[in-house]
C-alpha positions as CSV (number, residue, x, y, z in Angstrom):
1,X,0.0,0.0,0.0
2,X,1.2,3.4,-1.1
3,X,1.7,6.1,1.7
4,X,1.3,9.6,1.3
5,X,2.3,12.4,3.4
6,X,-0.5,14.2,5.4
7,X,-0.9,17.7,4.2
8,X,-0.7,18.7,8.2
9,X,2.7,16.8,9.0
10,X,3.5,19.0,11.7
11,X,7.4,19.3,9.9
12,X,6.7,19.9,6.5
13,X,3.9,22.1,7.0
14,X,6.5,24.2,9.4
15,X,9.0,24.2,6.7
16,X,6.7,25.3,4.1
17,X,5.7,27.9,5.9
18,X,8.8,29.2,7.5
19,X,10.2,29.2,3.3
20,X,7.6,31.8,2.4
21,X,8.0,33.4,5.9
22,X,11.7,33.6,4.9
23,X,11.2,34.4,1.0
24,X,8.7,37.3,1.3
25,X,10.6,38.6,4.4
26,X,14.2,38.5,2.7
27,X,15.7,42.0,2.0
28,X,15.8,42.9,-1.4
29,X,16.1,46.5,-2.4
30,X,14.7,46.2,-5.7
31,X,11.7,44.4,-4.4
32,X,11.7,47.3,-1.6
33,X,11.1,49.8,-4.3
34,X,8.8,47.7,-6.3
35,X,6.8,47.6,-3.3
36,X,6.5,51.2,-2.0
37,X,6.1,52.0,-5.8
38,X,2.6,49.3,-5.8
39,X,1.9,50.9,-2.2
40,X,1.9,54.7,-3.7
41,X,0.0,53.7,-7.2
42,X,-2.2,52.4,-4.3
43,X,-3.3,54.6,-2.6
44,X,-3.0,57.4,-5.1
45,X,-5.8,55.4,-7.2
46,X,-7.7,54.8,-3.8
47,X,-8.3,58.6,-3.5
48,X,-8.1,59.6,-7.3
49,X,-9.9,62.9,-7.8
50,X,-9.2,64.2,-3.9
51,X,-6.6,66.9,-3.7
52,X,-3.4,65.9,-2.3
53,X,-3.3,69.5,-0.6
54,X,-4.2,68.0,2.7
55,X,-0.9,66.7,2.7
56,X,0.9,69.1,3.3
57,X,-1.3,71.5,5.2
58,X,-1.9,69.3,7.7
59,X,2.2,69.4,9.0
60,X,1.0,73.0,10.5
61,X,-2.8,72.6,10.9
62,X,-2.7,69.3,12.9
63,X,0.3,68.5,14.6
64,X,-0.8,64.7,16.0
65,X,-1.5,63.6,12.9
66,X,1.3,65.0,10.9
67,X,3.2,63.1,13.7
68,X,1.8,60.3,12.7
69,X,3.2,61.1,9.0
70,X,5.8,61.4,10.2
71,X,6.8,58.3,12.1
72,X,5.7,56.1,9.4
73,X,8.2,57.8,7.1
74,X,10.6,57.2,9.5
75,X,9.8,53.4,9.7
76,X,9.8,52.9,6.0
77,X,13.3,55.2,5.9
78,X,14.7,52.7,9.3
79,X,13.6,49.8,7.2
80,X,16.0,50.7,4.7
81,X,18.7,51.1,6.8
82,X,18.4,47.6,8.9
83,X,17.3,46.1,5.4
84,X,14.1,44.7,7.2
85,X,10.9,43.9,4.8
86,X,8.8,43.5,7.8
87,X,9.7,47.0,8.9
88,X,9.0,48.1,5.4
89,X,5.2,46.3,5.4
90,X,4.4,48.0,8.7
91,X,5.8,51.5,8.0
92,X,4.2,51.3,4.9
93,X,0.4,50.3,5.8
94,X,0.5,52.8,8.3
95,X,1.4,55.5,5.9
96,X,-1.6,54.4,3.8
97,X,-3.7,54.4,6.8
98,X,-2.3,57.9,7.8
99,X,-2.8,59.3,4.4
100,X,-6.8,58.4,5.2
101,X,-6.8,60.3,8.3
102,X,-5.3,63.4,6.4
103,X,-7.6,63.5,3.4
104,X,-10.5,62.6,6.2
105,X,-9.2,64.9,9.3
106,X,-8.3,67.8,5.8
107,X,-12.6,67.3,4.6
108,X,-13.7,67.9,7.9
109,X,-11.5,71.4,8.5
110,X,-12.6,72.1,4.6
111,X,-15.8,71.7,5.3
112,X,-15.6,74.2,8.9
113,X,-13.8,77.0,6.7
114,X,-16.6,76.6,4.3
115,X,-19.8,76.5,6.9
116,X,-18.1,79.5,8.6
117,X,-16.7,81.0,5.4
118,X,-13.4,81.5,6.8
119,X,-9.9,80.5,4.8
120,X,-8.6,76.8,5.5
121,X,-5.1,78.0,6.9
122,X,-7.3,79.7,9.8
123,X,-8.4,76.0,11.3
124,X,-6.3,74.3,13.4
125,X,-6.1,70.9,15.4
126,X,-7.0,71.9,19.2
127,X,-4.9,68.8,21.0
128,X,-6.8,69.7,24.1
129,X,-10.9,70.0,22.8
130,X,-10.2,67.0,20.4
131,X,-11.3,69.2,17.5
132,X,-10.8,71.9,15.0
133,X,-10.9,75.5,15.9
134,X,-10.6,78.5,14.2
135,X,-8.0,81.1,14.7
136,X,-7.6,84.1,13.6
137,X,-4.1,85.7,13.6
């Protein structure tokens, strides 16, 4: 009688898994690019037609969140440096989820300058009331 091997031996299934583990996870700087590249088409398509202003109004308009920008940069830029893919994955999903908040938290303060008819560079985060406010210089 023939004998196969069970899908679920405990060691081959390990090793099957540990190889893609190892695979996907492997530094590879051209893959690294590929990847942020796919990332950035992305998200770019995810939020075709919204204005990217947001971006970079929110690094003086809402401090926390432009924090947050800013740490996943950092992660994606440390991922380089310790040539770590995993690093790369995690820096990168939370700069897509980041670059939600922005074009979200950027609506909402578009939308306050609009109902009060006040310019956008007038609203600001307020850490302390969890909201935007208007200030007038």
């Amino acid at each position: 009688m023939e004998q196969h091997e069970s899908y679920w031996e405990h060691d081959s299934l390990v090793d099957k898994i540990k190889k893609i583990y190892k695979e996907s996870n492997q530094w590879d700087e051209e893959k690294a690019f590929k990847y942020i590249q796919d990332k950035l088409q992305e998200i770019e398509e995810k939020h075709k037609g919204v204005g990217t202003y947001g971006i970079t109004w929110i690094e003086y308009h809402n401090k926390p969140l432009n924090k947050k920008h800013d740490e996943a940069m950092d992660k994606v830029n440390r991922s380089f440096k310790t040539k770590d893919m995993t690093l790369l994955y995690d820096g990168m999903a939370e700069f897509e989820n980041v670059i939600d908040e922005i074009i979200e938290s950027y609506a909402e303060a578009k939308k306050l300058s609009e109902k009060y008819e006040v310019d956008i560079n007038s609203i600001y985060w307020d850490e302390a009331q969890q909201a935007y406010v208007i200030k007038y210089n």
